[in-house]
SESEGU-662009 format. One record per residue (C-alpha): x, y, z. Coordinates in pm, 1 decimal. Layout:
BEGIN
<site><xx>X</xx><yy>Y</yy><zz>Z</zz></site>
...
***
This chain:
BEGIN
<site><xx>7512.1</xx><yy>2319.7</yy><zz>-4178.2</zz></site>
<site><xx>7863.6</xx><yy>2485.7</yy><zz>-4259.3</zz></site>
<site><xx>7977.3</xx><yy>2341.5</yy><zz>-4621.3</zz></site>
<site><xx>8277.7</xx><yy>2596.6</yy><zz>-4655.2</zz></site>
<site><xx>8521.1</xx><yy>2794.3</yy><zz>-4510.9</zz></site>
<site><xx>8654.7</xx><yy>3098.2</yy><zz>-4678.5</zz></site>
<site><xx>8942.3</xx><yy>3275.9</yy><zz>-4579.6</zz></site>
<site><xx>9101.2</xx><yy>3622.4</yy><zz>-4582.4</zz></site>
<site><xx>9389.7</xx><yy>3644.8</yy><zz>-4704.7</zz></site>
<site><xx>9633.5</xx><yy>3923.5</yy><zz>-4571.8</zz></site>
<site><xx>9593.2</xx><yy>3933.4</yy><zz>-4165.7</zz></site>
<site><xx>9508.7</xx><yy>3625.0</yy><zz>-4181.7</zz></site>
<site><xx>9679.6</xx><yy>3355.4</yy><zz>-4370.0</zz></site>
<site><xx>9980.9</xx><yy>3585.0</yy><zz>-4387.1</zz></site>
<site><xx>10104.7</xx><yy>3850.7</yy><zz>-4150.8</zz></site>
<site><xx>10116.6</xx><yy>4139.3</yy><zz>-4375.0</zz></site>
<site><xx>9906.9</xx><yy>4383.9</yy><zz>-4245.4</zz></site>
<site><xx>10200.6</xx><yy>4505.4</yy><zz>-4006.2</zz></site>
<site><xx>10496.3</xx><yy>4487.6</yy><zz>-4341.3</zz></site>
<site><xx>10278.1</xx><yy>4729.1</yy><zz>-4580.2</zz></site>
<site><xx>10171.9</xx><yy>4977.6</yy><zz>-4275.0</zz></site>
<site><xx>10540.8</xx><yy>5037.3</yy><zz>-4165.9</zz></site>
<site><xx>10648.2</xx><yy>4984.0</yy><zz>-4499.7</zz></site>
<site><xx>10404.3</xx><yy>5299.3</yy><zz>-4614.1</zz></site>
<site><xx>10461.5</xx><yy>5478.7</yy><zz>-4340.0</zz></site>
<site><xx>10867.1</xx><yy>5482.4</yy><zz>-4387.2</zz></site>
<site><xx>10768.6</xx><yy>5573.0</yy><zz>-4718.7</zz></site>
<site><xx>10562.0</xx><yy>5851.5</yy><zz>-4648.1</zz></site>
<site><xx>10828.0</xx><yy>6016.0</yy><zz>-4339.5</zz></site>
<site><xx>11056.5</xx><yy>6102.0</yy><zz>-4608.0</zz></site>
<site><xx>10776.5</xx><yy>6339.9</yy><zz>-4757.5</zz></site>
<site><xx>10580.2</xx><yy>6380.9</yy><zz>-4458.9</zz></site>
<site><xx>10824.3</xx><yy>6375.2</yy><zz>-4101.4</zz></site>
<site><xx>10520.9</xx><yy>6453.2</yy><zz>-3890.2</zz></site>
<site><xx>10309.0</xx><yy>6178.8</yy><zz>-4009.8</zz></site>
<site><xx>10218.8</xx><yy>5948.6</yy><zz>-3724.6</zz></site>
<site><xx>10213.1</xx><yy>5587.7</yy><zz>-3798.9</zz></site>
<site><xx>9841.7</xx><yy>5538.1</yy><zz>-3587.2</zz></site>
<site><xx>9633.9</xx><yy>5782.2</yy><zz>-3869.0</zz></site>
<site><xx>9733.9</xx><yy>5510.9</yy><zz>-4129.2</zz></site>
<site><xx>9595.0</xx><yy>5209.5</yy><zz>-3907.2</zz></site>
<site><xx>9238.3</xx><yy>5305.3</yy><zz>-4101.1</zz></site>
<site><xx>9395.2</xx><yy>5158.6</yy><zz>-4403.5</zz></site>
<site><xx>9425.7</xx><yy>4819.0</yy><zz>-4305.3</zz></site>
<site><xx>9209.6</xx><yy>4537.6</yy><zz>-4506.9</zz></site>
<site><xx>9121.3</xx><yy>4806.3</yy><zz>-4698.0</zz></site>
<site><xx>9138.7</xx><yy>4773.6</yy><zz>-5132.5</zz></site>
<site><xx>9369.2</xx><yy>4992.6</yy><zz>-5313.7</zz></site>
<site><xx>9131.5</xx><yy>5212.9</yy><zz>-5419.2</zz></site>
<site><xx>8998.8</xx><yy>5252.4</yy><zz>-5079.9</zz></site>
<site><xx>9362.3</xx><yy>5309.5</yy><zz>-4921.9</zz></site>
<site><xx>9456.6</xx><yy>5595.3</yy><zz>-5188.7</zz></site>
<site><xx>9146.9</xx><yy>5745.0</yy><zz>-5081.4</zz></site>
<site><xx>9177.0</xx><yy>5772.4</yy><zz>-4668.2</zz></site>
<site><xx>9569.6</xx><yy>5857.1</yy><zz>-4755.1</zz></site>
<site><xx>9459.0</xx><yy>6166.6</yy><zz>-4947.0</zz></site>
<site><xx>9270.4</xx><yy>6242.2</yy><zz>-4690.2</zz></site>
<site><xx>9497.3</xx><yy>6242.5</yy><zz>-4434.8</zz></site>
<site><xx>9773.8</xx><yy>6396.5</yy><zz>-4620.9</zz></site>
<site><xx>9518.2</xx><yy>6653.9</yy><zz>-4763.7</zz></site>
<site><xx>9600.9</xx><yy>6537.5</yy><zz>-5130.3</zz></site>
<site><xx>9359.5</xx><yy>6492.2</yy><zz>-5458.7</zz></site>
<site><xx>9349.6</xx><yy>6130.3</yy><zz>-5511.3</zz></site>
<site><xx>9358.8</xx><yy>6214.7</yy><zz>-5895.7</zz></site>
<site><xx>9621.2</xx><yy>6439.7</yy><zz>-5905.8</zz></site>
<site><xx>9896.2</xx><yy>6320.6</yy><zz>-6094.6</zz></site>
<site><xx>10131.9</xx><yy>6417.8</yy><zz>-5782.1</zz></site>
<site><xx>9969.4</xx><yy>6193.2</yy><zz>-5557.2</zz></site>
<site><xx>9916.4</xx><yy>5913.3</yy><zz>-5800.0</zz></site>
<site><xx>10333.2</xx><yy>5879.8</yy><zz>-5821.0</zz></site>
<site><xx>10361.0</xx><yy>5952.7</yy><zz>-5456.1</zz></site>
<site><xx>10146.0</xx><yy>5628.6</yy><zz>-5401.4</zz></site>
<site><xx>10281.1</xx><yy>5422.6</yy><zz>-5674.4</zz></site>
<site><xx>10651.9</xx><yy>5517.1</yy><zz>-5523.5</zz></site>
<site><xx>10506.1</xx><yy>5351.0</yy><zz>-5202.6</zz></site>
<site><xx>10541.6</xx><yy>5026.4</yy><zz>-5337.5</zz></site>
<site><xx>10755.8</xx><yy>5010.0</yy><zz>-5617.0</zz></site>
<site><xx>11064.0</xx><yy>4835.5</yy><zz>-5353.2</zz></site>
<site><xx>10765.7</xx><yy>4661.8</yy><zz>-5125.2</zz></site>
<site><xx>10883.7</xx><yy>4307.7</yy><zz>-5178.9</zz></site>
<site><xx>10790.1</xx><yy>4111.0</yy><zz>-4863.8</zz></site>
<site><xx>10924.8</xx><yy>3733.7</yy><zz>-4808.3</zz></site>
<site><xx>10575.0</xx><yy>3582.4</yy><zz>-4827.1</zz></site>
<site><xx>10660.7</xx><yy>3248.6</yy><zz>-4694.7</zz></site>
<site><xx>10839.8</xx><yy>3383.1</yy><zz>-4390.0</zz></site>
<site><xx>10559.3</xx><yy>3615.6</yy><zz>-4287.2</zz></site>
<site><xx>10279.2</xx><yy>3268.1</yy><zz>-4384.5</zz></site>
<site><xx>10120.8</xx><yy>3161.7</yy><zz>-4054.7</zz></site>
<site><xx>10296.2</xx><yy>2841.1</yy><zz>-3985.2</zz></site>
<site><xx>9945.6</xx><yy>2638.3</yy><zz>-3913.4</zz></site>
<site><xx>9793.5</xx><yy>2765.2</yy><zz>-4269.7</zz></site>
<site><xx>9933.7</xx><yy>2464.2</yy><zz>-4484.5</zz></site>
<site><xx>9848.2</xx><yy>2176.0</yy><zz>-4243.6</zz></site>
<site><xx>9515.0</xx><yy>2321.9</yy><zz>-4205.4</zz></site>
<site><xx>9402.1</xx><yy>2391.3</yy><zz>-4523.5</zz></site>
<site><xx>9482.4</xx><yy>2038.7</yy><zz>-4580.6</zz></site>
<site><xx>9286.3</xx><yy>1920.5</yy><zz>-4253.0</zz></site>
<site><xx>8954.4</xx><yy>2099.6</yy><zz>-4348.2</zz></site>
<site><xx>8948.5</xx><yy>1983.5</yy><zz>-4691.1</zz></site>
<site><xx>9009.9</xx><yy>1619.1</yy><zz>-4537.1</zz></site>
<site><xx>8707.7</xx><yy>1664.3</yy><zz>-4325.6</zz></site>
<site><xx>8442.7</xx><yy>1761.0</yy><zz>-4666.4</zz></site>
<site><xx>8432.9</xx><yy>2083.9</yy><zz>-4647.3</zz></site>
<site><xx>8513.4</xx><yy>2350.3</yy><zz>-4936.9</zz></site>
<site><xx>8765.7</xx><yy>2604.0</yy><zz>-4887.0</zz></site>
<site><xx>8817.0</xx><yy>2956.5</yy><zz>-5079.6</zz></site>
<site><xx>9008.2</xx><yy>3233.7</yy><zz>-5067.4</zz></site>
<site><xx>8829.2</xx><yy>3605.1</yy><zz>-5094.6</zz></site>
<site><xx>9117.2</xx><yy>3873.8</yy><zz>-5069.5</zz></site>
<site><xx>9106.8</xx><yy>4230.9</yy><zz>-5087.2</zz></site>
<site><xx>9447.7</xx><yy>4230.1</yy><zz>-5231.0</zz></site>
<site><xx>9493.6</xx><yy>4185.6</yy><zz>-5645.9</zz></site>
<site><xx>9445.1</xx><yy>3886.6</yy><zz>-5846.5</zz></site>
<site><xx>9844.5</xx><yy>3933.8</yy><zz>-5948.3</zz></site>
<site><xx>9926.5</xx><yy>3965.7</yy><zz>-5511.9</zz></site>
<site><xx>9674.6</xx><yy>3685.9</yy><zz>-5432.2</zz></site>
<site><xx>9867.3</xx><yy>3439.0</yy><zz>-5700.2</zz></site>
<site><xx>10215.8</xx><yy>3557.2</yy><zz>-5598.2</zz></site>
<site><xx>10152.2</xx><yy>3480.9</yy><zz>-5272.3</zz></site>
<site><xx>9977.3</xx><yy>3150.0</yy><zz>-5289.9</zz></site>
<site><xx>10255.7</xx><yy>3042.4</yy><zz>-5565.5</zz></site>
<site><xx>10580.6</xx><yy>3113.7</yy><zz>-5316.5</zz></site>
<site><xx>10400.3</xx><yy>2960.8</yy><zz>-5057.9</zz></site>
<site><xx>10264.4</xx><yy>2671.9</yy><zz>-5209.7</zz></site>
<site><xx>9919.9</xx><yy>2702.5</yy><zz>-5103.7</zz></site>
<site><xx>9682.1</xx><yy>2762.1</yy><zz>-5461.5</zz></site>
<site><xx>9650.6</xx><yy>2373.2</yy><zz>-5449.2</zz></site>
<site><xx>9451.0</xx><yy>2400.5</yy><zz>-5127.9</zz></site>
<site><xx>9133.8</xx><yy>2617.9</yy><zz>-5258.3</zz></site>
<site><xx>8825.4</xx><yy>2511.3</yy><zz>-5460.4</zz></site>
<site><xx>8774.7</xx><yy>2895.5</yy><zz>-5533.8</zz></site>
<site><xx>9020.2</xx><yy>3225.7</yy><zz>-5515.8</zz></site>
<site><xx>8837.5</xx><yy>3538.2</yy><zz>-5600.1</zz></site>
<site><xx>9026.7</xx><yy>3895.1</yy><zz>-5600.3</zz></site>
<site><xx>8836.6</xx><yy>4226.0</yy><zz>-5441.3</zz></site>
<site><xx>8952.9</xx><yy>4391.9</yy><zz>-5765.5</zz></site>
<site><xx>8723.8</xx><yy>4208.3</yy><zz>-5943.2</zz></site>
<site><xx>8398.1</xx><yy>4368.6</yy><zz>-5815.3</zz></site>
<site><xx>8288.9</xx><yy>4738.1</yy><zz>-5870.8</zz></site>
<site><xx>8329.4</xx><yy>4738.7</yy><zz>-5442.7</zz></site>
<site><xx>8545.2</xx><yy>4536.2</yy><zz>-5252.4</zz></site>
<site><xx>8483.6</xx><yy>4482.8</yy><zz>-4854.8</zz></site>
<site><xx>8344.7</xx><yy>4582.2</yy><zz>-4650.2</zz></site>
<site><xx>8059.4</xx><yy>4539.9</yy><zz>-4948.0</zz></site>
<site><xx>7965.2</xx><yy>4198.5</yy><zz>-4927.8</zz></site>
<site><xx>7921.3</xx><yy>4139.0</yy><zz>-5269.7</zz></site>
<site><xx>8236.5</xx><yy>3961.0</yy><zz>-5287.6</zz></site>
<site><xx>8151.5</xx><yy>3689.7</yy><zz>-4996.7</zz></site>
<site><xx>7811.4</xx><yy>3665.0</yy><zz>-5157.1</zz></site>
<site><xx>8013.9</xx><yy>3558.8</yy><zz>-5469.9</zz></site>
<site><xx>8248.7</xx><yy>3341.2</yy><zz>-5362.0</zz></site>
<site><xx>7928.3</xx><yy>3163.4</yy><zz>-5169.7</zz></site>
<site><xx>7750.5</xx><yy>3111.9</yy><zz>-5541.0</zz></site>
<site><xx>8083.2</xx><yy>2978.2</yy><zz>-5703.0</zz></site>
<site><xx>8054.4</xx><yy>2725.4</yy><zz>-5427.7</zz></site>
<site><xx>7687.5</xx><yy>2656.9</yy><zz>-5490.7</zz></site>
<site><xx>7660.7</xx><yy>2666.5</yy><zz>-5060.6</zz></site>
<site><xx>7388.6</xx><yy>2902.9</yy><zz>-4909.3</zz></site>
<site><xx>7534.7</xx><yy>3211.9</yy><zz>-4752.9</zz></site>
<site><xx>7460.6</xx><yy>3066.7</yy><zz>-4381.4</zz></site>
<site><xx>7627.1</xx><yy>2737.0</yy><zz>-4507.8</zz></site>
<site><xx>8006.3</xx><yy>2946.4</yy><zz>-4535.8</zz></site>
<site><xx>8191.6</xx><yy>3002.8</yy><zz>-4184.2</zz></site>
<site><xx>8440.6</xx><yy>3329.4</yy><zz>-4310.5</zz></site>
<site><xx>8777.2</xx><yy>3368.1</yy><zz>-4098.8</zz></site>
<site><xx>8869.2</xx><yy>3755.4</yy><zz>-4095.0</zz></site>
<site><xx>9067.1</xx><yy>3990.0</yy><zz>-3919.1</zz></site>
<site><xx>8995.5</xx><yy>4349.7</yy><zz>-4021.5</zz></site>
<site><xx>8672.9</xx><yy>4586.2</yy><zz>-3951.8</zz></site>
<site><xx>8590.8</xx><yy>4583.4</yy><zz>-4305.2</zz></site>
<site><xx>8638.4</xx><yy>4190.6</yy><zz>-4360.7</zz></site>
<site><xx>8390.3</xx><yy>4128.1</yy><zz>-4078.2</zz></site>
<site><xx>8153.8</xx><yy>4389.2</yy><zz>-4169.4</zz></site>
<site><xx>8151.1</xx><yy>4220.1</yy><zz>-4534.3</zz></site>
<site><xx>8094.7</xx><yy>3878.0</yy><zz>-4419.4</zz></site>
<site><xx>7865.9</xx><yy>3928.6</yy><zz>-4148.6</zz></site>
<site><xx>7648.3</xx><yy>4170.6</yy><zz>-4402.0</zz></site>
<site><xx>7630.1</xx><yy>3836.5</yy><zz>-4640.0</zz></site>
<site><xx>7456.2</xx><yy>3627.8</yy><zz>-4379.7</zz></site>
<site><xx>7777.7</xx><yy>3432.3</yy><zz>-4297.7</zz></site>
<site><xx>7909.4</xx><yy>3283.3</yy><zz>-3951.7</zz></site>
<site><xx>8237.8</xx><yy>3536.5</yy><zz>-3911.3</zz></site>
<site><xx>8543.6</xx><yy>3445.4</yy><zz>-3724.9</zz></site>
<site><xx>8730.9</xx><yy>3697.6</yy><zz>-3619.1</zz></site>
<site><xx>9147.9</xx><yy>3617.8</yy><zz>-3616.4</zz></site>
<site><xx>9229.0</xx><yy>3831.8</yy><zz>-3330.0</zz></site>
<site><xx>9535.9</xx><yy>4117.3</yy><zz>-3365.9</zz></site>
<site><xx>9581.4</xx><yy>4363.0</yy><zz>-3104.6</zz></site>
<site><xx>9813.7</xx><yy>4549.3</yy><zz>-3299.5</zz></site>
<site><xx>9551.4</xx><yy>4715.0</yy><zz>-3494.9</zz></site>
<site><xx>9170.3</xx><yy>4852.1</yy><zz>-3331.0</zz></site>
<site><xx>9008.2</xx><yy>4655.3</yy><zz>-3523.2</zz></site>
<site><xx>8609.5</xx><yy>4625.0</yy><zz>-3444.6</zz></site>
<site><xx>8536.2</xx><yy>4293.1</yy><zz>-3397.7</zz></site>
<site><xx>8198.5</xx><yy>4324.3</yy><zz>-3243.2</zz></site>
<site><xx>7983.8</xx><yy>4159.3</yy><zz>-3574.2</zz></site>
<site><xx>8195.5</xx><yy>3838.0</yy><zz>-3563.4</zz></site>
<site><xx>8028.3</xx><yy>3530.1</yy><zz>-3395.4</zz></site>
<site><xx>8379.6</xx><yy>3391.1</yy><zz>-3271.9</zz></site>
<site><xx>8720.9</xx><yy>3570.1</yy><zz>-3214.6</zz></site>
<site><xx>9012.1</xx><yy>3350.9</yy><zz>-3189.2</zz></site>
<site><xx>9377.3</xx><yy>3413.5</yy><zz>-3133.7</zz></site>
<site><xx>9526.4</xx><yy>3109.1</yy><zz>-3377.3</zz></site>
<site><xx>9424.5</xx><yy>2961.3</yy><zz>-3661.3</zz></site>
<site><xx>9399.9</xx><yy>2621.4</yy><zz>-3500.8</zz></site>
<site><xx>9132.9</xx><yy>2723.9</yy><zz>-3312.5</zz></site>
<site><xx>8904.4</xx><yy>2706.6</yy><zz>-3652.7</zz></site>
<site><xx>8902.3</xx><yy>2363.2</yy><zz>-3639.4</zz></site>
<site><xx>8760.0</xx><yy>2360.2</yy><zz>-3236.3</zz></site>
<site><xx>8483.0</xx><yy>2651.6</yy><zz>-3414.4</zz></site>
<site><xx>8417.3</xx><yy>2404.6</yy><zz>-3671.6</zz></site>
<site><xx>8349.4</xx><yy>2080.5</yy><zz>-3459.3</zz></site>
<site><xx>8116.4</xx><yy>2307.0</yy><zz>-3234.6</zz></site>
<site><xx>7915.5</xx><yy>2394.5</yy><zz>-3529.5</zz></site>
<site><xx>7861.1</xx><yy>2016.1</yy><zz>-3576.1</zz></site>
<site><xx>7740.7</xx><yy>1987.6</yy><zz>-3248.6</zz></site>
<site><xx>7485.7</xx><yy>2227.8</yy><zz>-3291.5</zz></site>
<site><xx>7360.6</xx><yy>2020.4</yy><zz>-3628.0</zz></site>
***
């Protein structure tokens, strides 16, 4: 029986993905003209750690010299997106509507604990969560699944009691690895591998439809 939901957080309650990959890759044309935006897609849903790392890689870069560590804090230093007009419009009313019908809902975010709360604050959404838990808080982020296996024992739910709502490669491959019934937010922008997720769906609404199926099955 499904207890909780726990959601993703960029991708999925917010479309972000798309702001920080064209935002990094504007970034990185002024050092790098020939850089083509599709290398950097591997990136996406990854932590930070994890990012620096493939971007070294494909800019043939030590990810602990002290040249690439200001290259990749200059990324971001003017990346101020307008969270609330990038916030899925369905998230607030359905937040609401899954709490209404008993079930528990958390957040588990690759993104910081500082990006997680700005977020949820200028969108008014931290009211809506029994639990918010930040990647950077574990020695691995997704797509470990340490941090879904977490979030499920802050809940006190089993790991087959949590249905997880994703959108990346690494996001499903964390959730399904923790035992948990994965949906997977479709985005054809990005090749994402969806092929571990139980359900794909192509609006958030359609978590509620996943949801009352599940019942069924009870």
């Amino acid at each position: 029986m499904i207890k909780a939901v726990i959601f993703d957080m960029d991708g999925v309650l917010i479309d972000s993905e798309i702001v920080y990959l064209d935002h990094m890759h504007g970034k990185l044309k002024l050092k790098y003209p020939d850089i083509n935006r599709d290398t950097l897609f591997t990136v996406v849903g990854a932590t930070a750690k994890r990012t620096m790392e493939i971007l070294s890689e494909i800019i043939g870069e030590d990810a602990d010299s002290q040249s690439f560590q200001e290259l990749y804090a200059g990324i971001w230093t003017d990346c101020r997106p307008d969270y609330p007009s990038i916030l899925r419009k369905e998230v607030p009313e359905l937040l609401k509507e899954i709490r209404r019908r008993g079930y528990l809902v958390a957040l588990a975010s690759s993104t910081s604990r500082a990006g997680i709360e700005e977020v949820l604050t200028t969108c008014g959404l931290k009211e809506n969560f029994n639990y918010i838990v930040s990647g950077e808080e574990f020695k691995e982020s997704k797509p470990n699944p340490e941090i879904y296996l977490h979030t499920a024992a802050a809940l006190q739910c089993a790991p087959e009691e949590c249905l997880v709502v994703e959108d990346s490669t690494y996001g499903i491959m964390a959730a399904h690895g923790a035992g948990m019934t994965v949906i997977s937010l479709v985005d054809e922008r990005f090749s994402f591998d969806r092929s571990l997720a139980d359900y794909s769906i192509h609006g958030l609404g359609e978590v509620l439809e996943v949801l009352e199926e599940l019942e069924k099955r009870e």
